[in-house]
C-alpha positions, 0 to 999 in steps of 0.5 A: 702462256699465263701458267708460265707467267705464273711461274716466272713471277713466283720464282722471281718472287721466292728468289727476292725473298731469299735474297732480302732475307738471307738467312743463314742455316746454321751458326754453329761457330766452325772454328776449333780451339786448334786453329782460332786466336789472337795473331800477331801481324807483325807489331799489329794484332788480330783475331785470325777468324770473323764473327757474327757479333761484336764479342770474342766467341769461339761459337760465333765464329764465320770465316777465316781471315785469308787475305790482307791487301796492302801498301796503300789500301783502304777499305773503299780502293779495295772495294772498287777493285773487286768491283772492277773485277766483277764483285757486286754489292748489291746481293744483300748479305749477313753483316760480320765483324772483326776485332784488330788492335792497330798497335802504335809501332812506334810505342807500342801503344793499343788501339782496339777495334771492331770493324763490321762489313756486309762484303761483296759477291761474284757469281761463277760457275765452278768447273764439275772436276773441280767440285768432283776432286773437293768431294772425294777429298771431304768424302762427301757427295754434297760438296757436288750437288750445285756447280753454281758459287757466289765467290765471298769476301767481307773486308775489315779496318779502322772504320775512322781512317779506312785502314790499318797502319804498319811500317812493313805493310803500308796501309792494309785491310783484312779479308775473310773468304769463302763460296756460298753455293746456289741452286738456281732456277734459270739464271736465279739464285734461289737458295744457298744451301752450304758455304765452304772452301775459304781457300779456293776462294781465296785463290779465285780472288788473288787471281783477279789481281796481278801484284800478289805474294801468295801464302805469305802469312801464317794466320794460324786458321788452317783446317783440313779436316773438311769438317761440316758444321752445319752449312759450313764446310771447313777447309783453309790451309791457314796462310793469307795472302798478299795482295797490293793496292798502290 
């Protein structure tokens, strides 16, 4: 009985480290010269992938931008609907940032900022035959190795209003998306060894929301290719979808 007590608490241990830490394994900018750049979102502009610091660098980039909620959003609604969907922010997680121009619609005026967030988590079991059907697409076996994903979203907007404004799109904010993969130990995460698959997280966040217009926006972030740089597998069809907050 004291060895197993012995090793519950040594896995509680070693799965509160990783958790605290959190240290990625690689950033080694995934983005590529075909599918990274300043958008236009109508008269507003951004930079259609997030960043691990606060400057414009191909090689820092994380994850592609795949949702914009609107009509009446503000970072702190969004975050409480996600919350009441079953995200949580109490997993400590790597903090990234995003560069947006809140253009004055009316005079064209800019108005640049980075905004920064540590993003929400819910845990899911993918289905086998879903991983399977990933991993023979990307012809990589690992892709299958956990069926066990935390669903990832880091949202972005003016820090001072909670917002970004446009005529057409009412007050939105910017979301990036992607699963980090577990293995677990019982019911504890105690390491995420790949992160990948910006649109079928994407897809797993639109379908906690009703109100939702689906791959309405070209971002111009897509890749196919299931490129692997180092923990992160590349696959995004490069349209964002919609999401209303009223």
């Amino acid at each position: 009985m004291r060895i197993n007590n012995v090793v519950i608490e040594t896995t509680i241990v070693i799965s509160i480290m990783f958790l605290a830490l959190h240290i990625p394994i690689a950033y080694l900018g995934p983005a590529t010269l075909d599918n990274f750049g300043l958008v236009w979102l109508y008269e507003d502009q951004l930079y259609n992938w997030d960043f691990s610091d606060t400057r414009v660098d191909i090689s820092i980039t994380d994850w592609p931008i795949t949702i914009v909620f609107y009509e009446n959003a503000t970072k702190a609604m969004v975050a409480e609907a996600l919350k009441s969907r079953g995200w949580s922010s109490w997993i400590p997680v790597s903090e990234m940032y995003a560069l947006i121009n809140d253009r004055d619609p009316y005079y064209g005026t800019n108005n640049w900022f980075w905004d920064k967030d540590k993003g929400l988590k819910k845990y899911e079991r993918i289905p086998q035959s879903i991983m399977e059907i990933f991993a023979r697409a990307c012809n990589d076996s690992y892709l299958n190795s956990t069926w066990d994903v935390f669903i990832n979203i880091r949202l972005y907007a003016n820090s001072n209003t909670e917002h970004i404004f446009s005529p057409w799109l009412g007050k939105y904010v910017i979301a990036s998306t992607h699963l980090d993969g577990l293995y677990m130990i019982g019911p504890l995460p105690i390491a995420e060894p790949w992160s990948r698959l910006s649109s079928y997280a994407e897809f797993k966040v639109r379908s906690a929301f009703n109100d939702v217009r689906v791959d309405a926006i070209d971002l111009y972030n897509a890749d196919w290719t299931c490129r692997r740089v180092g923990s992160h597998y590349n696959l995004n069809d490069g349209y964002a979808t919609l999401i209303e907050i009223s």
